[in-house]
GUTORDREN-52218 format. One record per residue: residue in three letters; z, y, x of N, C-alpha, C in turn. Coordinates in steps of 0.05 Angstrom, whole numbers, plus 5000, padded with zeros to 4 digits. Each point is the difference from the previous one (the first is absolute). Example, Ala and Ser with C-alpha at 12.3 -4.5 7.8 and 13.67 -1.06 7.14 Angstrom:
% residues 2
ALA515648865264500050244982500050245018SER498650214993500150245016501450224985
//
This chain:
% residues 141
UNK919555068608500550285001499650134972UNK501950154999500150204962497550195009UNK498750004982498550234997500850234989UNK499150275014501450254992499150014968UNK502350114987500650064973497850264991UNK499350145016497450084982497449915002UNK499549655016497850005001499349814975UNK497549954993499349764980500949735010UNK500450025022499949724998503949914991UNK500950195003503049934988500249974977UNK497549984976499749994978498349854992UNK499949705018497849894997501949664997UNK501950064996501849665007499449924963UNK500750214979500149824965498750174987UNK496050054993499550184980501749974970UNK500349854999502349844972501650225002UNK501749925015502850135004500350314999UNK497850115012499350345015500250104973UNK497749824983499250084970502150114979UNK501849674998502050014989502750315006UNK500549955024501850225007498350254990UNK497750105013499450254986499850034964UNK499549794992499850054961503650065006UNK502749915010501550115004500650235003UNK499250095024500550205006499050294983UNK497349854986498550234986503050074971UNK499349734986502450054981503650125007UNK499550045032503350034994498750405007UNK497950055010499350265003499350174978UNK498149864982500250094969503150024984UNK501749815016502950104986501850235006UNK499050065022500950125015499150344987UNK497349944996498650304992501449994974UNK500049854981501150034973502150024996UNK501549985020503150025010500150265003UNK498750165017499950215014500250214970UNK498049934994498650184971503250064977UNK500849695003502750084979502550165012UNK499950025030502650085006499550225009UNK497550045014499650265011499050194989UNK499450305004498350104996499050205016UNK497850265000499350224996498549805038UNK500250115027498949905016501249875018UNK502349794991500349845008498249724982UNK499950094971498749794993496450035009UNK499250205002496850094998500149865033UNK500750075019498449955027501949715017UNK502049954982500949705001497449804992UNK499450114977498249874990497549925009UNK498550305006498049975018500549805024UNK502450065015499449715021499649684995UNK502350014973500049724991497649914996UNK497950204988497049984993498849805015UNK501050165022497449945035502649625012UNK501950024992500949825004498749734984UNK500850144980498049704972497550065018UNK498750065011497449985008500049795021UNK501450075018500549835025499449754999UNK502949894979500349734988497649924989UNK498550144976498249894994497250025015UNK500150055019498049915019500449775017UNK502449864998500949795015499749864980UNK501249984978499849894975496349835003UNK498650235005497349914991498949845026UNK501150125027498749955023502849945017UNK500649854993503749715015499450095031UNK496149995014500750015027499750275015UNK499750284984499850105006502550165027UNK499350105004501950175028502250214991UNK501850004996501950214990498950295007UNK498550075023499950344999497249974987UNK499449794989496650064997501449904964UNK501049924986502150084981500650244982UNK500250185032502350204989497450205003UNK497449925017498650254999498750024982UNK498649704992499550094976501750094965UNK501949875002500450164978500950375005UNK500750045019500350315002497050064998UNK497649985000496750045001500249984974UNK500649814985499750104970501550054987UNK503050045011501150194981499050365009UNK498850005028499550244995497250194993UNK498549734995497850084991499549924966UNK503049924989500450054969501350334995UNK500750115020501750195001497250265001UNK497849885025498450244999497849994976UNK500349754993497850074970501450084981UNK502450074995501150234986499150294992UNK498650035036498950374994496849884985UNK500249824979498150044979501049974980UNK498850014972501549954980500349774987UNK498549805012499849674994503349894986UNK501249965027502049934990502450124980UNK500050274998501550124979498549944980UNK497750034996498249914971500249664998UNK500549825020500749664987502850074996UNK501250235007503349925006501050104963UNK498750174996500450034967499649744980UNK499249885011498749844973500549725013UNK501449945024501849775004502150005020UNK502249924995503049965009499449825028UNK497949865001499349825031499250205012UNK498250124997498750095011501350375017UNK500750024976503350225011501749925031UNK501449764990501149905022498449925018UNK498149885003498550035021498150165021UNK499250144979498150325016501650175000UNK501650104985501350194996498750204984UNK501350225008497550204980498550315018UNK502550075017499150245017501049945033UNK498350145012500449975020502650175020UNK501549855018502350145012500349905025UNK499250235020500049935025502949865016UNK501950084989502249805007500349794996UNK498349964988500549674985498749825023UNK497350185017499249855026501949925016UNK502750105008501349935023502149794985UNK500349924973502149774987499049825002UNK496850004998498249775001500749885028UNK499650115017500149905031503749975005UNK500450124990503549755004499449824984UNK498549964978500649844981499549765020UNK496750025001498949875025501349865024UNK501450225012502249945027502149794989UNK500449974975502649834991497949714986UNK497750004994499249824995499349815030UNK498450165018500449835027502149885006UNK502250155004502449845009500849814980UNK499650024976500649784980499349805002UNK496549935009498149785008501249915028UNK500550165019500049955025503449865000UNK501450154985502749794998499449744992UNK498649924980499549804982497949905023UNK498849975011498649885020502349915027UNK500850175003502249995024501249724998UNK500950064971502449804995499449744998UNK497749984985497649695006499449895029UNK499850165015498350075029502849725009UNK503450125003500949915006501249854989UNK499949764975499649764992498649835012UNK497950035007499249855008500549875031
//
């Protein structure tokens, strides 16, 4: 019997493999944002982006943790993309965001309450990303 596609255990047949596909998936999502950045702009590139954010998050929580559960995945990275978003209403990260280009792209610099609801599609598209990519293993075997 297949196990349902959002549970762990549909992600439990190749940590190898889970790994590998997500360093994939992460790199084709970073292309995607840098993609975004050259062709788009004004808020299609800003809250495109933000999701891709929470998407690279997804992946690299699979990345780190192969058996983890796709909604348990997607919740956490929406948890810290949106609790990079609420330590904004301090000045931490605009004060690292001056004085380094990582740190820019990663914290950002001010806080924008819209940017909470891109996160959680971002999120919603990272689940289904894992849970396809599980799916599709599930039935190989």
């Amino acid at each position: 019997m297949t196990p349902p596609s959002g549970t762990r255990a549909a992600l439990d047949a190749d940590p190898a493999r889970t790994r590998l596909t997500a360093a994939a998936a992460a790199l084709v999502t970073v292309g995607a944002g840098l993609g975004l950045r050259a062709t788009a702009g004004g808020e299609v590139a800003k809250y495109g982006g933000d999701a891709l954010y929470t998407l690279l998050l997804s992946v690299l929580v699979v990345l780190v943790a192969p058996r983890v559960a796709p909604l348990t995945a997607g919740g956490v990275a929406l948890a810290v993309s949106w609790g990079v978003e609420f330590l904004q209403l301090s000045d931490l990260p605009a004060e690292l965001s001056r004085h380094s280009t990582a740190a820019r792209l990663v914290l950002g610099s001010t806080f924008n309450a819209p940017d909470l609801f891109w996160y959680a599609v971002g999120a919603v598209a990272g689940r289904l990303v894992v849970t396809g990519v599980s799916s599709r293993r599930a039935r190989r075997r």
